[in-house]
KEZAPA-978286 format. One line per field, with one value per residue (C-alpha): x, y, z; residue number from 0. Coordinates in nm, 3 decimals. Each point is the difference from the previous one (the first is absolute). Example, Ala and Ser with C-alpha at 12.3 -4.5 7.8 and 13.67 -1.06 7.14 Angstrom:
BEGIN
xx: c(1.230/0.137)
yy: c(-0.450/0.344)
zz: c(0.780/-0.066)
n: c(0/1)
This chain:
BEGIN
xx: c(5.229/-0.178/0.218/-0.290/-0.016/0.374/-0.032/-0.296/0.205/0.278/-0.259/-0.083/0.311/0.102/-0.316/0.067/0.318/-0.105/-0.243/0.255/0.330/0.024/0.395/0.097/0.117/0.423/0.145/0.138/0.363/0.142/0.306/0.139/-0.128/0.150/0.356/0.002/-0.322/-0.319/-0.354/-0.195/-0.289/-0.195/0.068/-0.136/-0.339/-0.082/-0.038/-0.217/-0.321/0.172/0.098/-0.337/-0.170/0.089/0.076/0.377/0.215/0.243/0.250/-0.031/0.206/0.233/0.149/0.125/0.328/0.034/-0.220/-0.279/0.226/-0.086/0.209/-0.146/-0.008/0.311/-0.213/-0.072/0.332/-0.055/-0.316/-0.124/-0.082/-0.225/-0.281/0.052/-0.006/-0.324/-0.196/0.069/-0.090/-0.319/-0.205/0.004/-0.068/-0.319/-0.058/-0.011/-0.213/-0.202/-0.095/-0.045/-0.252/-0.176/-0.040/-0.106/-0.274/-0.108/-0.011/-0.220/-0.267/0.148/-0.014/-0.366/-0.056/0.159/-0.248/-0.274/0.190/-0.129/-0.317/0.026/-0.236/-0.235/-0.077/0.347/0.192/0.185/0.372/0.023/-0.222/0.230/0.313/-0.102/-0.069/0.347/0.153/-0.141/0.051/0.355/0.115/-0.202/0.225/0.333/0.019/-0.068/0.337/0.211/0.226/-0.187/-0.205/-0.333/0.137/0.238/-0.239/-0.225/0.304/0.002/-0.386/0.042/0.299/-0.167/-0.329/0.164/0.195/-0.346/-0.245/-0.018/-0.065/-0.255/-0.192/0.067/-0.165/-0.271/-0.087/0.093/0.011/0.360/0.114/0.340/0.191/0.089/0.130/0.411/0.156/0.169/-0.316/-0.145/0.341/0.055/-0.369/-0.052/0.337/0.257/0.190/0.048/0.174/0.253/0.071/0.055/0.201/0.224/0.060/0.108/0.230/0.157/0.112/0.150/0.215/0.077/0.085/0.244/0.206/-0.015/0.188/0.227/0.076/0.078/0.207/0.208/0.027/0.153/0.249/0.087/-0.030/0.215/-0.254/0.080/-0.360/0.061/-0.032/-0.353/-0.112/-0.215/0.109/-0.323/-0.029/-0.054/0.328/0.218/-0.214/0.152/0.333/-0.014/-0.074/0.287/0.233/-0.175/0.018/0.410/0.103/-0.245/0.312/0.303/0.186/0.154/-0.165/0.006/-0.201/-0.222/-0.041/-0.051/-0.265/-0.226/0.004/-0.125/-0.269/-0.120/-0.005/-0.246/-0.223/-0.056/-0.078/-0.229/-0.168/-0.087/-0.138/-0.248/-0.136/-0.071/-0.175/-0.196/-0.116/-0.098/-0.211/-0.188/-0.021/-0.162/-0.258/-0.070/-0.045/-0.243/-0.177/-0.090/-0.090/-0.198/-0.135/-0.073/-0.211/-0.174/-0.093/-0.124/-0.183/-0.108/-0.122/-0.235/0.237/0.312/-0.114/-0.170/0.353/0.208/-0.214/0.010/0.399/-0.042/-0.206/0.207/0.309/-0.219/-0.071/0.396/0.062/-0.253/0.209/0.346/0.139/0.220/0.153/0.167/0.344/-0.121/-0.302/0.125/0.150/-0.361/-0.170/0.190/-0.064/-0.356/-0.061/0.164/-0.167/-0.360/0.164/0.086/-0.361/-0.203/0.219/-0.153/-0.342/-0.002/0.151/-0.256/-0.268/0.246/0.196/-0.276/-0.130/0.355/0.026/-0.365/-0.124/-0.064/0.059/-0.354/-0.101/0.045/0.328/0.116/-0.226/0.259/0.311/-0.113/-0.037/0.301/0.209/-0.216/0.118/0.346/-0.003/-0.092/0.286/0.218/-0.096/-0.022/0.363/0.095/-0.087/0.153/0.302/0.023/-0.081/0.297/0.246/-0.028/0.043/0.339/0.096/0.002/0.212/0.253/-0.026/0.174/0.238/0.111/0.071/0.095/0.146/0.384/0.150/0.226/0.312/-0.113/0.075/0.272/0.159/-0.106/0.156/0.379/-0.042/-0.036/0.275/0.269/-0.112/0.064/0.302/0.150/-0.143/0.224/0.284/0.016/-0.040/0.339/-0.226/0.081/0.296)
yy: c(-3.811/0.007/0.240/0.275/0.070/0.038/0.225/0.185/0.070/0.123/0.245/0.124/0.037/0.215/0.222/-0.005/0.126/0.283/0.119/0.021/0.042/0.356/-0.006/0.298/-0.162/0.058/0.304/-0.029/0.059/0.108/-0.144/0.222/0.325/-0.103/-0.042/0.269/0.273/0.096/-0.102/-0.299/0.151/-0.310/0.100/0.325/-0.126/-0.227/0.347/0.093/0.003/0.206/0.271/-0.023/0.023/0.369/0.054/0.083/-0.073/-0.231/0.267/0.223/-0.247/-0.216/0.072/-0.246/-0.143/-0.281/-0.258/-0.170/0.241/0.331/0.218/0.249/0.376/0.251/0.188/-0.311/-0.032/-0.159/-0.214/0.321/0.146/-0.273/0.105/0.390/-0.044/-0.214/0.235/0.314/-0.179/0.141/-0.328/-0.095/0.361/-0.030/-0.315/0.101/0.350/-0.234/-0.234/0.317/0.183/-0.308/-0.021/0.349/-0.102/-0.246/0.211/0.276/-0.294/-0.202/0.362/-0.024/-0.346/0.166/0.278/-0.303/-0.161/0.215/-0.036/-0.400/-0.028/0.227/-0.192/0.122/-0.249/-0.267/-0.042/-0.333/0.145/0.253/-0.211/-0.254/0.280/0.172/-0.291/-0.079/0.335/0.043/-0.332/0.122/0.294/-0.131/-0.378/0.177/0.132/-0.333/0.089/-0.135/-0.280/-0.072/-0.173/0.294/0.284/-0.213/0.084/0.288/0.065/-0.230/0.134/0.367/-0.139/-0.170/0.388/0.187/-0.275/0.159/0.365/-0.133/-0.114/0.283/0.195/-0.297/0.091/0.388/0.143/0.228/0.026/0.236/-0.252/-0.187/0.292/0.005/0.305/0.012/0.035/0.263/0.216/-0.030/0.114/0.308/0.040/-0.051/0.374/-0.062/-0.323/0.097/0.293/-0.285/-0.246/0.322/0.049/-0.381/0.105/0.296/-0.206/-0.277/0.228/0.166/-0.260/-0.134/0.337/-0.072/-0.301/0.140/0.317/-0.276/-0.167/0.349/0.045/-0.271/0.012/0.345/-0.123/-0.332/-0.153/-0.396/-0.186/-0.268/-0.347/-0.067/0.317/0.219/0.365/0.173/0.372/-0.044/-0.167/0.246/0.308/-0.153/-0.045/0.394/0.131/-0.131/0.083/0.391/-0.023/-0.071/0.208/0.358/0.087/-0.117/0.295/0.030/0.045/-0.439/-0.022/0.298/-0.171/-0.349/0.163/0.158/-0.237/-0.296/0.276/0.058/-0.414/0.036/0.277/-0.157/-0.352/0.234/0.155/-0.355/-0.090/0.271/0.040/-0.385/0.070/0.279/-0.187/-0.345/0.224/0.174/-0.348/-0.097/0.291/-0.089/-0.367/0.087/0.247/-0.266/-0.248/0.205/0.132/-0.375/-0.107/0.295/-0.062/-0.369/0.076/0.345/0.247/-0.164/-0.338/0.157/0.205/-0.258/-0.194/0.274/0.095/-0.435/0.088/0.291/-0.182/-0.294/0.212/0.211/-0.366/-0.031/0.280/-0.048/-0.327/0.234/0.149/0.347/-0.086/-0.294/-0.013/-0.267/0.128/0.379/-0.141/-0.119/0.276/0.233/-0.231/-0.012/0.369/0.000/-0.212/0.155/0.330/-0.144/-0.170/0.275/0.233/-0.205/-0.045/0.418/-0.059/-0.262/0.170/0.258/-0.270/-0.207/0.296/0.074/-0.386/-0.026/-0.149/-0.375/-0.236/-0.113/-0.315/0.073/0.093/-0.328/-0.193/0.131/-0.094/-0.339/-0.091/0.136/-0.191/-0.325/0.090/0.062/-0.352/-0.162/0.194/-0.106/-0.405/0.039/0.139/-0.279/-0.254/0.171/0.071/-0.355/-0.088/0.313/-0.235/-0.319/0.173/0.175/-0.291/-0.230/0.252/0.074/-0.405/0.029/0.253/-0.244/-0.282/0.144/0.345/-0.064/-0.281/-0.300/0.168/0.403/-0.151/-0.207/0.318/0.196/-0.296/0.040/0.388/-0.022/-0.240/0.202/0.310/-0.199/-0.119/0.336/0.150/-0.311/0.117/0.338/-0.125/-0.246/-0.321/-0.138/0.013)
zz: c(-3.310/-0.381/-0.214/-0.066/0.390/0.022/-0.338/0.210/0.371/-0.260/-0.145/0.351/0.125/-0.284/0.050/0.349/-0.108/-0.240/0.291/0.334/-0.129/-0.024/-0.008/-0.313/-0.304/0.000/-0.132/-0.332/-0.039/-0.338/-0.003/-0.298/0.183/0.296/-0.204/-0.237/0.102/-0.130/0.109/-0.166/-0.187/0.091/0.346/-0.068/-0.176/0.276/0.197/-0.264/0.230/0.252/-0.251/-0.119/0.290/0.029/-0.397/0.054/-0.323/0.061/-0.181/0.238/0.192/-0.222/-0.364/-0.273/0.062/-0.247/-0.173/0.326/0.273/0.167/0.208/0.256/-0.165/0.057/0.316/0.185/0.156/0.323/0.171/0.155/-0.315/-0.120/0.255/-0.083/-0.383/0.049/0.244/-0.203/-0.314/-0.151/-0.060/0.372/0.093/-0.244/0.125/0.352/-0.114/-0.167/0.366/0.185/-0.262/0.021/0.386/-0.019/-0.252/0.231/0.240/-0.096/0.030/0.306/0.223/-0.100/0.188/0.288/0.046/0.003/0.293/0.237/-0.051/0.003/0.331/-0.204/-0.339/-0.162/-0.120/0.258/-0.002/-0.154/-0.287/-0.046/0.049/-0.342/-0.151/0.000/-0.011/-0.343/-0.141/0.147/-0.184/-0.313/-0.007/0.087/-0.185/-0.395/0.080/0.031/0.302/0.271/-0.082/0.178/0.292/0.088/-0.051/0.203/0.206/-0.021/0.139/0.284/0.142/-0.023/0.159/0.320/0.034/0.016/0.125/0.331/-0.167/-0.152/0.292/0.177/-0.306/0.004/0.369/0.032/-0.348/-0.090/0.340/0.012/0.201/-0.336/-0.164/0.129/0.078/-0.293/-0.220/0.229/-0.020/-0.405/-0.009/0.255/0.177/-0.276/0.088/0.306/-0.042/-0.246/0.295/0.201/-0.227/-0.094/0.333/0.019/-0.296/0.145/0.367/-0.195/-0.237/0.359/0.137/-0.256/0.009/0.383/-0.084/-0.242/0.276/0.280/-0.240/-0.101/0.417/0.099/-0.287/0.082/0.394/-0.065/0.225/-0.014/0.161/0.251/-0.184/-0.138/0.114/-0.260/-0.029/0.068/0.006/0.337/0.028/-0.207/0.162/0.331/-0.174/-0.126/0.338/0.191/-0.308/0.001/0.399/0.039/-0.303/0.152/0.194/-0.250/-0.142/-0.369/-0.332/-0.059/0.344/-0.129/-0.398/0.176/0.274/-0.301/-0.234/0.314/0.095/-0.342/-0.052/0.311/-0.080/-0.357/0.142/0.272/-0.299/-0.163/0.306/0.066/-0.370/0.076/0.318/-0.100/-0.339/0.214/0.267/-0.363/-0.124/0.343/-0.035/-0.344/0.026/0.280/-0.190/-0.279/0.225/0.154/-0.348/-0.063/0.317/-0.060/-0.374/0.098/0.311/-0.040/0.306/0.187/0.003/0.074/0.271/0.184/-0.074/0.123/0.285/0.124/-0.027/0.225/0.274/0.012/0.092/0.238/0.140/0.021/0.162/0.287/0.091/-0.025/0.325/-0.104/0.322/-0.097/-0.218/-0.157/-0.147/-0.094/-0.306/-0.113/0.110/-0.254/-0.288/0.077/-0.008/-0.248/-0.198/0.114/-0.122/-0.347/-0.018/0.104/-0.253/-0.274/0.065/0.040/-0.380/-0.090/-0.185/-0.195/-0.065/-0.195/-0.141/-0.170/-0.107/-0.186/0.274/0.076/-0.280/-0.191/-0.080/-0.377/0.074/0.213/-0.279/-0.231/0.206/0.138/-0.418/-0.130/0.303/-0.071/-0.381/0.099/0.134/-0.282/-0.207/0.247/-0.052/-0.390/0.032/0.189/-0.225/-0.312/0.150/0.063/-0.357/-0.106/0.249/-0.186/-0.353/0.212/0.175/-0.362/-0.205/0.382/-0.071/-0.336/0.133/0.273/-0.244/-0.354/0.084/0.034/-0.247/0.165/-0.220/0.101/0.383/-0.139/-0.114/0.306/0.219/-0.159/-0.032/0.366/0.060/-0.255/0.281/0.315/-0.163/-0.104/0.351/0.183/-0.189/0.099/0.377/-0.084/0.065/-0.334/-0.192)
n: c(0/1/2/3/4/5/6/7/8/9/10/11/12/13/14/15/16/17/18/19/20/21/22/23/24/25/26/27/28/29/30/31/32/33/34/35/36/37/38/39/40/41/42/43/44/45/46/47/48/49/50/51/52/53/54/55/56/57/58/59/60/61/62/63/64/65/66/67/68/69/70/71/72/73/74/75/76/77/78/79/80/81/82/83/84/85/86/87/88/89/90/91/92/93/94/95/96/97/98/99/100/101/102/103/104/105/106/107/108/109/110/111/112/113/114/115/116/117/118/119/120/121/122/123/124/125/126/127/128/129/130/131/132/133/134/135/136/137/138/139/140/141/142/143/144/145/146/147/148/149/150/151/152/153/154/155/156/157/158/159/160/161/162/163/164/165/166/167/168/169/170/171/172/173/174/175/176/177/178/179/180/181/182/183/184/185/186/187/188/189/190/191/192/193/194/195/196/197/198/199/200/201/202/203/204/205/206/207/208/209/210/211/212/213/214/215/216/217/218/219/220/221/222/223/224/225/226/227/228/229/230/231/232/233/234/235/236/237/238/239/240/241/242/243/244/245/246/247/248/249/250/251/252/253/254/255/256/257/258/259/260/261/262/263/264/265/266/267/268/269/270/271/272/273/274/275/276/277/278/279/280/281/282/283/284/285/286/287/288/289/290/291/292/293/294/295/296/297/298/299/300/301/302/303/304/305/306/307/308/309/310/311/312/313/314/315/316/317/318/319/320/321/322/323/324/325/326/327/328/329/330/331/332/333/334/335/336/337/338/339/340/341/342/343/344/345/346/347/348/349/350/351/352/353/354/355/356/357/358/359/360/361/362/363/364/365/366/367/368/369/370/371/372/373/374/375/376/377/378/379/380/381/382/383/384/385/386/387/388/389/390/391/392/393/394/395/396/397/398/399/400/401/402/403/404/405/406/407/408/409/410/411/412/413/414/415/416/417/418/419/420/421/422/423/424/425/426/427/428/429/430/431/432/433/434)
């Protein structure tokens, strides 16, 4: 084979090379560091782009130690702290300000676009008009600020787009339809009162039921109830416990009997009281979280819809019932919830029209306009986030990096090591395992 061809397949192997092996170039090891502590400052600089990325000063992390060596600042005293110091340092926190003003920029023009959609079958503008055309403004906004280059805030659209493709067909076809406005947007916005009533309520049976915990506790040390093995002391279980202590000590005589008997009946009416403040605040919690639901179908669908809804509901069981026999065991059972249920229905469509009246009645289409956006907006927040908190995790993850290798000296473990050992010895000692 002539010389330049073997000269040429070398050539191409090494490009071949330079193009597949993506293997990451070795870590360097500082052998001194490793020995004696400190960080290599050429260590540091290779980060430099990291640091930069965001604008952090490298002092805000590491301090002179001695000529080309760094050591990690006196409030960085474990790993954990690397990631804390970084996220509450003010150049990521403007950095981060910074990406979100910028999406909001963006999209006081994007939300624009979106109005056009639904006119699309109607000479507005078509969705893959509109789609270039964020595209190219979103990466105008986000690349001038050298965290997320073009390919990642590329990213960044794409992954927001595939979230609300189907909204915007259904936007396309129907216009601002309320079924893509969740619950959660529709409470903040009209029924926000009523569900801090119900998340206080959610508050006030948890605390409850950790003092029921701590009162079944106090009873069955004051009961010296001992559970079966594996078996969980319930109240139910100690309440059974209590009785048949309170049952053979009603008739014992003597002022012990008497102390023992009242102090086992007042462990039972306090675990009693527990219990019913629970009950009582589940059965309001019931009623409430029916009354917003019902505050919620009522909002989206208004009279007319919910009615006709309700009204469907109340045939069907009608339908139900005319299949029931009252004479048959079997069937009571389902009777009673029925008519029960028709009671409960026809309760609220006697409440429909005050109801709606007292809630501003059924939500407009400038109002679910409004929502739809600011979840569609929330979206994108969501998958800018994403992608700078991935950026904040490799500026982390390279100074954790330095922690791992650099922060404790050979000799500092040295030391450590026969500290140790000079304990254990002493400790064998005492115990008479060594002379």
């Amino acid at each position: 084979m002539p010389k330049s061809e073997i000269v040429d397949i070398h050539d191409y192997n090494l490009n071949i090379r330079r193009y597949v092996d993506n293997t990451p170039d070795p870590e360097p090891e500082d052998v001194q560091a490793h020995l004696i502590g400190g960080i290599p400052e050429v260590e540091i600089a290779a980060r430099a782009d990291d640091f930069a990325k965001f604008g952090v000063d490298t002092a805000t992390l590491f301090k002179p130690e001695r000529p080309a060596y760094l050591a990690f600042r006196e409030p960085i005293d474990a790993k954990s702290a690397i990631k804390s110091t970084l996220e509450a340092d003010s150049a990521v926190l403007g950095t981060l300000a910074r990406h979100h003003d910028a999406l909001e920029s963006w999209w006081t023009v994007a939300r624009d676009d979106f109005a056009k959609l639904q006119h699309a079958s109607n000479g507005g503008k078509k969705m893959p008009e509109v789609r270039y055309e964020l595209l190219t403004t979103l990466k105008a906004k986000l690349v001038p600020l050298d965290v997320l280059d073009e390919f990642k805030s590329a990213g960044v659209f794409v992954n927001w787009w595939q979230q609300i493709r189907f909204d915007l067909k259904t936007i396309v076809s129907t216009g601002w339809h309320h079924s893509l406005i969740p619950d959660d947007y529709v409470i903040a916005e009209f029924f926000q009162a009523e569900a801090d009533a119900i998340e206080a309520l959610e508050a006030t049976i948890a605390e409850a039921q950790g003092e029921l915990a701590e009162a079944v506790e106090t009873a069955q040390e004051v009961s010296g109830y001992e559970p079966d093995e594996d078996q969980k002391v319930s109240a139910a279980v100690i309440k059974k416990a209590l009785k048949a202590l309170i049952d053979d000590l009603k008739d014992s005589a003597g002022d012990s009997a008497r102390k023992e008997l009242k102090n086992l009946t007042d462990q039972d009416k306090a675990i009693k009281a527990i219990e019913k403040r629970i009950r009582n605040a589940r059965a309001t919690l019931k009623e409430k979280a029916a009354e917003l639901e019902f505050k919620l179908e009522l909002k989206r669908l208004g009279s007319g819809e919910f009615k006709a809804g309700t009204q469907a509901l109340i045939a069907q069981a009608n339908d139900r019932l005319a299949g029931l026999d009252p004479k048959k065991k079997a069937d009571k059972k389902t009777i009673t919830a029925l008519h029960k249920d028709k009671e409960s229905l026809n309760v609220r469509l006697a409440r429909t029209d005050a109801v709606l009246k007292a809630i501003g009645g059924r939500i407009s289409e400038a109002h679910a306009r409004r929502l739809i956006l600011e979840k569609i907006y929330d979206i994108a927040l969501a998958e800018l986030d994403r992608y700078l908190n991935a950026e904040k995790r490799v500026l982390v993850r390279a100074a954790e990096n330095l922690w791992e290798k650099y922060a404790t000296a050979a000799n500092e473990l040295e030391e450590q090591r026969a500290t140790t050992l000079t304990t254990m010895g002493d400790l064998l000692k005492g115990l008479r395992y060594l002379a």
